[in-house]
C-alpha positions, 0 to 999 in steps of 0.5 A: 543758727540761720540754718537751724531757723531755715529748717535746713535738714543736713545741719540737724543731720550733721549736729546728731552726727557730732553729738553721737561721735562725742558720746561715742569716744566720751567713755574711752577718754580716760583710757586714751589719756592714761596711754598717751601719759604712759608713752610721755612719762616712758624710758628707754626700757618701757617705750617699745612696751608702752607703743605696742600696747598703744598701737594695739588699742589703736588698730582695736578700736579703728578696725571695729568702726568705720574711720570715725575714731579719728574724727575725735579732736582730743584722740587724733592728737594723741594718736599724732602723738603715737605716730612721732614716737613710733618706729617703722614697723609700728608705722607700716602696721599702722599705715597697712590697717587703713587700706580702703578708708584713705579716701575718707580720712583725707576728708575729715578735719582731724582725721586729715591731720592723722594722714599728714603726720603719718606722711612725714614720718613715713618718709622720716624712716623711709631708709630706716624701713629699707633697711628693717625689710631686708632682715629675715626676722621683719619678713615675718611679719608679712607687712609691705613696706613704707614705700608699698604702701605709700604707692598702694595710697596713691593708687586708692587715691585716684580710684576714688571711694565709689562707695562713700562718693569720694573722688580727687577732687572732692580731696583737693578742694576739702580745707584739711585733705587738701593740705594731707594731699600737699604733705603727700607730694612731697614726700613722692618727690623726695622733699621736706614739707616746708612750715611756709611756702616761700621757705626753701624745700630742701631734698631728704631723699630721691623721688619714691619708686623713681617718680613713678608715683608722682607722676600717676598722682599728678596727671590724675590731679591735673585731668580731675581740675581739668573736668571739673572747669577748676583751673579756668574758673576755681583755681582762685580758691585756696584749696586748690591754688594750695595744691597745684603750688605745690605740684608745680613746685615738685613736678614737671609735668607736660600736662601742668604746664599746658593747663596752665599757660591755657588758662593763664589769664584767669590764674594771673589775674587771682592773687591767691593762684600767684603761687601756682605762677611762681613756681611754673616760672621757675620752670624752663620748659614753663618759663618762656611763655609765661614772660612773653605774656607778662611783658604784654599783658602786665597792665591789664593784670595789674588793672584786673587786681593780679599784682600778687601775679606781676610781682611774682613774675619780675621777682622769679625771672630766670636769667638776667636778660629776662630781668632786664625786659620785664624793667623795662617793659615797666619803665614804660607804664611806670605811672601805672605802677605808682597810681594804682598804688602796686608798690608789690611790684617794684618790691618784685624787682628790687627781690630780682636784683638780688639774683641778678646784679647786672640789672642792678641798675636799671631797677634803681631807674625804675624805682626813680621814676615810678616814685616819681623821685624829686629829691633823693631816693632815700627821701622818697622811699622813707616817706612812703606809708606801710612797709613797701618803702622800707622793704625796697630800700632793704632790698637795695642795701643788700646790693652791696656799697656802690656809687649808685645806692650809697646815698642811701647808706648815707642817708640811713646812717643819719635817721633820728633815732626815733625813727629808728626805735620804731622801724626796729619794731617792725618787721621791714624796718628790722630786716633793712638794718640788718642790711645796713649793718651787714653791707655798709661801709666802717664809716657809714656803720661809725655814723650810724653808731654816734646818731643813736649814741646813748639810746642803745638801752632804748632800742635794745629793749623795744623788740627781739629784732632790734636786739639782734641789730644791736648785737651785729651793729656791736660785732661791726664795729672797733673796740672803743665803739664796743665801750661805748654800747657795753657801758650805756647796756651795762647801766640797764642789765637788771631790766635786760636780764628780766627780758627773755628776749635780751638775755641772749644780747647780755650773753653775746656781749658778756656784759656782766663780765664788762660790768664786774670785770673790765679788764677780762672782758676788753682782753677778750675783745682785744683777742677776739679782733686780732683773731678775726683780723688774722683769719681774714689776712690768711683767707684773703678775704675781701670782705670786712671783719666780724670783729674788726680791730680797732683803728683808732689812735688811742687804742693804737697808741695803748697797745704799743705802750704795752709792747714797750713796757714789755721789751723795755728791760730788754732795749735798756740793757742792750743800749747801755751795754753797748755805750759801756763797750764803746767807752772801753770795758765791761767793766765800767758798764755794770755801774751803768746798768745800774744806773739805766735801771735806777733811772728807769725805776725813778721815771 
């Protein structure tokens, strides 16, 4: 609206555009809708029909406009629709009809989303296409291969589109092209797109053509940022911090890297292009620079506003002794990092003694001091407001039980309960329970257990994660501890069984066979921890059992009363025959089997 009463002439410009679009496509919409339910509602039979059919009306209506079909939000889904059901040589058509309109699609905001399904399933059928190619009767079809053409875009991409006035960086810095172009390199490289940064990438195949596009895509990047001033000046912007992550991530690159550690005091100090750190510092070639100018610069990073920066750094150090100098190069300003309130920092390192278990201990100094630690560490970081305290202190449990930190087993396994309940609401809170369960010695879990004894209905139902504590916690512990959790949950199964997130516990826990067969369901307990207790004999494992047996006296005591009933028949005939013998005669020794059995019988 301020742009229309300002008199701005590109926004008339653009809503004639929109209004035109829409009366455009407005007429066909019955015709896309009828095709896409045509491909849902298909059999085995009809489906090759129905997406020829789909893709014939595709290339129809691309090629006799300009691009802009895919610019309709309601006909780009369908298409993506089209494109996860089609088989390669569907795709190579497809890809093929858009030779020298790539550049404008990864402009487009729906048209975008069209390139970058279309990028994922190519490399879902990158051996499938290898394989079709090489038959005679696909060779007919005069079509290039997947890999062909994903060169060929590539190519295009770094020529630009001089008509339209489209270069690479007008890609790169474009909200829904930026992240086609993110799909795009990791395809080159071989990788599966994760749905979120800090997933792992997982390799599905090697680099395309040897790397060989890769390598042409990102020097051409890495020249256009460098032209542009984008790395000194705009790499805070999330377009591209997005993409040069992401190169960073797939491609190791002289030219990258010397971008980077050029301009590595305007990167370190945004928190959007931390992520372009975390990946260089993986790096070997990369990593070596970067540390020398944390360990000297950190405090004027943290003061700038990069802690995002700093805590990335301590969290990805490489090797253990690297580790170990960026502690105590924060042990000195310690003070800094508790007074600015970068509490992501010490996160950072508690993140980095997962990996490296020698600096385990200096960390836990770190944390003392930095916070500033009168009475127990456990106190402290529980008192400490947001999630920072408990996402250390989960961090720390997962280190295992040691002299050092199991205080703080002790102290989580005495929390009030409701403490508890809303920790178990969050998302730390749950992550650090299940660090508890997970690590903690059977003792500790034992004091867990009979603090939050009789509000295991309570915390099960306040959240998804909570439940699945309590099912850890139940597979953690002896048999009678089991009774007990079964018997509290068995009183609310109508109210679990009409929440979708605690079915799956009332399945797990068989609480429905506890409730209306007891005896069935504590046999299967009793066999599923001898199982569990043999595996581990035979596997020689250190570590505890999932369904440990029990060591409590009473079960102890009713499981050879069951051995005794068993083999009594047995022991009884064997003595008495004996003494009958000794007494001289087999004879004199029924009327005492007799007896034995009589008396038995009577007790």
């Amino acid at each position: 609206a301020k742009r229309k009463n300002e008199g701005d002439g590109n926004w008339s410009k653009k809503m004639k555009y929109s209004k035109e679009l829409r009366n455009e496509h407005v007429d066909q919409m019955g015709m896309w809708k009828e095709m896409h339910n045509r491909i849902q509602e298909a059999t085995e039979d009809t489906l090759q029909g129905a997406l020829e059919a789909a893709h014939a009306a595709i290339t129809t209506h691309f090629s006799s406009g300009d691009g802009r079909l895919f610019n309709n939000g309601e006909i780009s889904r369908i298409v993506e629709d089209v494109l996860k059901w089609s088989t390669a040589v569907h795709l190579r058509g497809f890809f093929f009809k858009l030779s020298g309109k790539i550049n404008y699609l990864f402009t487009q905001k729906t048209a975008s989303r069209v390139l970058e399904t279309l990028f994922k399933q190519c490399q879902n059928m990158l051996k499938t296409d290898a394989l079709a190619r090489s038959a005679d009767e696909e060779d007919a079809t005069g079509l290039p291969t997947l890999k062909a053409l994903l060169a060929g875009a590539v190519t295009e991409i770094v020529e630009g589109d001089e008509e339209r006035g489209i270069k690479l960086v007008d890609i790169v810095m474009h909200p829904g092209g930026s992240f086609a172009l993110r799909t795009l390199l990791y395809v080159l490289a071989g990788k599966v797109p994760p749905e979120k940064w800090h997933k792992e990438v997982v390799r599905l195949t090697e680099p395309l053509d040897g790397g060989k596009p890769l390598n042409k895509l990102g020097k051409a990047i890495v020249r256009e940022l460098a032209a542009g001033d984008i790395f000194a000046n705009r790499i805070n912007s999330t377009q591209a911090a997005g993409v040069v992550g992401v190169l960073a991530a797939v491609w190791d690159g002289a030219e990258l890297h010397d971008q980077v550690v050029s301009n590595l005091a305007a990167i370190a100090k945004s928190n959007v292009s931390s992520r372009v750190l975390e990946a260089c510092l993986e790096m070997a070639s990369c990593h070596k620079k970067l540390h020398s100018y944390f360990v000297s610069n950190w405090e004027d990073l943290l003061k700038a506003g990069g802690m995002f920066s700093v805590q990335r750094w301590v969290a990805n150090c490489t090797d253990e002794a690297s580790l170990k100098e960026a502690v105590a190069s924060l042990k000195k300003g310690a003070a800094t990092i508790y007074s600015k309130w970068a509490l992501n920092v010490l996160c950072g390192a508690c993140d980095g003694g997962r990996k490296h278990p020698g600096a385990r201990k200096d960390i836990m100094e770190l944390l003392t001091v930095a916070m500033e630690a009168k009475g127990s560490l456990f106190d402290t970081l529980a008192e400490v407001q947001g999630p920072h305290g408990i996402t250390m202190l989960g961090s720390l449990l997962s280190y295992g039980c040691s002299e050092a930190n199991m205080p703080l087993f002790k102290g989580v396994a005495q929390m009030a309960v409701d403490k508890v309940i809303y920790l178990l609401s969050t998302v730390a809170g749950s992550t650090m329970f299940e660090q508890f369960v997970s690590n903690a010695k059977e003792k500790e879990i034992k004091k867990f257990a009979n603090q939050v004894r009789g509000s295991y209905l309570k915390i099960t139902v306040s959240s998804q994660s909570a439940a699945f504590v309590v099912e850890k916690l139940f597979a953690k512990l002896p048999i009678s501890y089991r009774k007990t959790i079964a018997d509290e949950l068995s009183h609310g199964l109508k109210e679990l069984m009409s929440n979708h997130s605690t079915k799956t516990t009332v399945k797990k826990l068989r609480l429905e066979q506890y409730k209306h067969r007891y005896e069935d369901w504590e046999e299967a307990e009793k066999k599923e921890a001898k199982k569990s207790k043999l595996l581990n004999t035979i596997l020689g494992s250190e570590a505890k059992p999932t369904l440990p047996a029990d060591t409590d006296d009473e079960d102890e005591g009713e499981e050879k009363e069951k051995d005794r009933k068993k083999k009594g028949k047995k022991q009884s005939k064997d003595e008495v025959t004996k003494k009958a013998k000794d007494a001289g005669g087999a004879e004199e020794a029924k009327p005492s089997i007799k007896s034995a059995k009589k008396k038995k019988k009577d007790k």
